[in-house]
N, C-alpha and C positions, 0 to 999 in steps of 0.2 A: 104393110100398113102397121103392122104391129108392132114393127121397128120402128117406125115413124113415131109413135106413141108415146114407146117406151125416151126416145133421145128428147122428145118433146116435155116429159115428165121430168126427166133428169137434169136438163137445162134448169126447167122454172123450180127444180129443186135447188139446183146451185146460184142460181142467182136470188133464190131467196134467203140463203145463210150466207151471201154475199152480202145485200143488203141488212139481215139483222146483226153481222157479227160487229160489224162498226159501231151498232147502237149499244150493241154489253158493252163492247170494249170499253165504249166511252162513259157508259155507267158505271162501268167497274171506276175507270181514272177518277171517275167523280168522286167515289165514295173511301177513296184511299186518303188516307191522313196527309195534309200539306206536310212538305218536308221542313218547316219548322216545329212542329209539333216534340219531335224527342227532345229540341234543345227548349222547348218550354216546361215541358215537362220534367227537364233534370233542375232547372232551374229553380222550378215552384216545389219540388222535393227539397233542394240545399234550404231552402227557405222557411218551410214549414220546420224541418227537420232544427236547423242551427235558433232561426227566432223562436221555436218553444223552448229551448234549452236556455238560450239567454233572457230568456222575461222569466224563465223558472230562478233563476241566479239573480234577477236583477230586483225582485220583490222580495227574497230573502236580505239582500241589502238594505233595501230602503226602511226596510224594521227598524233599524237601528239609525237610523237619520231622519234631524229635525225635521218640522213641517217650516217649508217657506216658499216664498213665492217660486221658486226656480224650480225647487221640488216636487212642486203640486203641478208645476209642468211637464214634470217628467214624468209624474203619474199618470198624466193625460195622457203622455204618449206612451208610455204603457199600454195603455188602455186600447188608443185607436189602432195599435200592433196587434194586440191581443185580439176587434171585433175583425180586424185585417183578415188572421191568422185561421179564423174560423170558417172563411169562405177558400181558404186555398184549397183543404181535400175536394172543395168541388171543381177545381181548377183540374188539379191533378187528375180527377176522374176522367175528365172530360177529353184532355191530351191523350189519356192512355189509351181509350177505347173510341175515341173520336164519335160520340155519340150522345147526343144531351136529351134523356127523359123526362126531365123534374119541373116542365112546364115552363113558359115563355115568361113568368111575372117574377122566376125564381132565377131564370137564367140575367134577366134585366139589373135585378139585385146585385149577382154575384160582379156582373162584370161593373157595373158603379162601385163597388166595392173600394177596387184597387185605385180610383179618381179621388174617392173621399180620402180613405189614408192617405192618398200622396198629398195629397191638401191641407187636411191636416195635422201629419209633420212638418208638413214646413210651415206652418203658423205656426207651433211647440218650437221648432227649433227657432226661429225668429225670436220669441218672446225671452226665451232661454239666452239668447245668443247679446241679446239687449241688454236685460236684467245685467249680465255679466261684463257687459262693458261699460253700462251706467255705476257698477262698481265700481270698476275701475279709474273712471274716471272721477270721480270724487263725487257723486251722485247719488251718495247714500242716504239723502236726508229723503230722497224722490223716492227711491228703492223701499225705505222704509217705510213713507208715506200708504204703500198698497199694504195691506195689512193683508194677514191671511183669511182673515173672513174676503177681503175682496178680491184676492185672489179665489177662493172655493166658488163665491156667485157666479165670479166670469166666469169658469172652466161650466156652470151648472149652467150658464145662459147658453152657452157657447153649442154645449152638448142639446141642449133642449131647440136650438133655432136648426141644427143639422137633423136631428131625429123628425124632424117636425116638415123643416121644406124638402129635404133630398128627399123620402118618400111622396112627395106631391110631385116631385119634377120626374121622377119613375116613371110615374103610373100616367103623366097625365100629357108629357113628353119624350123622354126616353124612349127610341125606339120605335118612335110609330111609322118609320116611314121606313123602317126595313121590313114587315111585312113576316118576318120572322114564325110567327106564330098562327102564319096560316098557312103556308105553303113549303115549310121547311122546321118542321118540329124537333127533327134531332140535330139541329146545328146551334149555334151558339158563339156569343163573341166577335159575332161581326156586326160591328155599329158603324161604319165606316160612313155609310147614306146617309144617317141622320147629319150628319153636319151641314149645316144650312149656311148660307151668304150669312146672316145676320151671328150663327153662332162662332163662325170664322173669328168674325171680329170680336168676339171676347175671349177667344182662346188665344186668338196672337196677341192681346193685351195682358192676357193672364200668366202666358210663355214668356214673353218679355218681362214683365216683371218678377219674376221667380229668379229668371237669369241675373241680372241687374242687382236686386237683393242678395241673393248669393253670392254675388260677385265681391259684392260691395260689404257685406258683413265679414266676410271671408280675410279681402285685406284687412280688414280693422281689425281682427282676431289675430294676425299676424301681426300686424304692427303692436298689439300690446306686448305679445310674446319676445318682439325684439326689444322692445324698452325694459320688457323684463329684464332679459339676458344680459344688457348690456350693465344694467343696475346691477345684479347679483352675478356674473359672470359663472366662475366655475360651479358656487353654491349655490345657483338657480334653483336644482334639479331638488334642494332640501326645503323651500320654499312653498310655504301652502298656495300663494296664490299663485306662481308659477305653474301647479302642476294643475290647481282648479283651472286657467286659462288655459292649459296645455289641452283637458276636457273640452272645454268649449269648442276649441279649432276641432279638435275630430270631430265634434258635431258638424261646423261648416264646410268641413272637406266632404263630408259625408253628402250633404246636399251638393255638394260642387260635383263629387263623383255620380251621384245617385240619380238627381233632378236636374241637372244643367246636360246632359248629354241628350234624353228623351224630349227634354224641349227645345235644343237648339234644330233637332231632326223633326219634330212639331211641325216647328215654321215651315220646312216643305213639305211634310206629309197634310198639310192644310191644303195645298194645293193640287198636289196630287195623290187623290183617296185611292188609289190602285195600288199604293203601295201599303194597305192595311195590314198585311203578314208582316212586314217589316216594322211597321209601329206595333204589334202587338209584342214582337220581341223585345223592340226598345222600352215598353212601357213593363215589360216583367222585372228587368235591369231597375226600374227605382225600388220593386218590393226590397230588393239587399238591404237598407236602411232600417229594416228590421231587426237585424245584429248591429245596432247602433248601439246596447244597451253592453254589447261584449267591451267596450271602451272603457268600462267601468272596473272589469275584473285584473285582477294580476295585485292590488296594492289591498290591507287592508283595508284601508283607509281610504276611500275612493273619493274623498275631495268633495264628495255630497253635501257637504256642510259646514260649515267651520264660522266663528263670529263676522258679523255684518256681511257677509258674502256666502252664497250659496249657490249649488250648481245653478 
């Protein structure tokens, strides 16, 4: 009988770490970092690491160049780089150690962050991109029309209606239907559930048109370029406005490179939210637009300014 006992013990001992080992295990799998995590993580380092060096280079410039419409645009994106800039080491944190303490209202923030910047830029780079081909095209009497006081209101309205609604859309939408903050405190960055039927459709209008616009400023910015070249052929390259226009296009490639790849893959990650790892990747791929600012360096003269025409 004894024996009987003991095989009986030994059974319902084995089949009880039979039964719990599958539950670690799959706890443990849970709690291991997705395997895109290193290459978010190298990414939002190049980033933090290259765009503080070039906003450090790129305000030491601007010292010495006029105030004008195009310039005060540049300031602005400065600026939206820079509030960018500030939420990355919590990016970084969070890839490395896969673990989010700092509260569900802080993690909401951080990842609207990178939505406002991208949005942002490319309204500076648009207005910039205009500005410069209203020059060009003989449109200086419009260009000069904005004076810089109205250029300083917009950028102050501009600033003051994002400060003012994106924290209401946080707090009061953002988020609510992932649940995030009650049942999963150390995770972070997965907003994928909130997108609703109705918000679908403002994101595939907003994707489309970024593409569309970038598409389309882009040729234009080439096409001055070749009427340049074809005007000053060899001495192009000594040409102020050649090389101001030659700026401008790396701005537009820059969105062509930056913004046109995460929203063309948008359009299906709208449809299928399961594939949220993979738009988080593609959505870290537009922070590079941050070393936008490195297009400026190499000349001393960086084309920031010159009569009737400004970056």
């Amino acid at each position: 009988m004894d024996s009987t006992v003991t095989q009986s013990t030994l059974s319902s001992a084995m089949s009880s770490m039979m039964t719990s080992n599958p539950v670690s295990s799959g706890s443990k799998l849970l709690d291991d970092p997705p395997k895109y995590h290193p290459a978010l993580l190298a990414i939002y380092s190049v980033v933090l690491l290259s765009g503080t060096i070039s906003l450090s280079l790129m305000m030491h410039i601007m010292k010495s160049s006029t105030t004008s419409i195009t310039s005060i645009a540049v300031l602005n994106l400065i600026f939206a780089h820079f509030v960018f800039l500030l939420t990355v080491p919590f990016r970084i944190y969070y890839y490395a150690t896969y673990q989010w303490n700092l509260g569900f209202g802080w993690c909401k923030v951080v990842s609207s962050m990178i939505h406002i910047h991208m949005y942002m830029s490319f309204v500076f780079y648009v207005i910039i991109l205009i500005t410069r081909l209203m020059s060009f095209y003989h449109r200086d009497d419009r260009v000069a029309s904005l004076q810089k006081m109205h250029a300083l209101v917009g950028s102050a309205v501009l600033w003051l209606v994002v400060l003012i609604t994106v924290p209401c859309i946080i707090h009061f939408s953002y988020g609510k239907a992932q649940g995030l903050n009650n049942s999963n405190t150390t995770r972070c960055f997965q907003f994928g559930n909130n997108i609703k039927s109705s918000a679908k459709v403002v994101n595939y209008i907003i994707s489309t048109l970024i593409i569309v616009v970038a598409t389309v400023l882009t040729a234009f910015q080439a096409n001055v370029l070749r009427v340049l070249y074809r005007k000053h052929h060899e001495g192009c390259t000594s040409q102020q406005d050649f090389g101001a226009q030659l700026k401008s296009l790396c701005f537009a490639l820059i969105m062509v490179v930056c913004f046109i790849p995460y929203h063309i893959f948008r359009l299906k990650y709208l449809e299928q939210l399961e594939l949220q790892d993979v738009n988080e990747v593609f959505l870290s791929l537009t922070t590079f637009n941050c070393l936008d600012m490195l297009t400026f360096l190499g000349r001393r003269t960086c084309y920031m300014c010159y009569p009737g025409k400004a970056i």
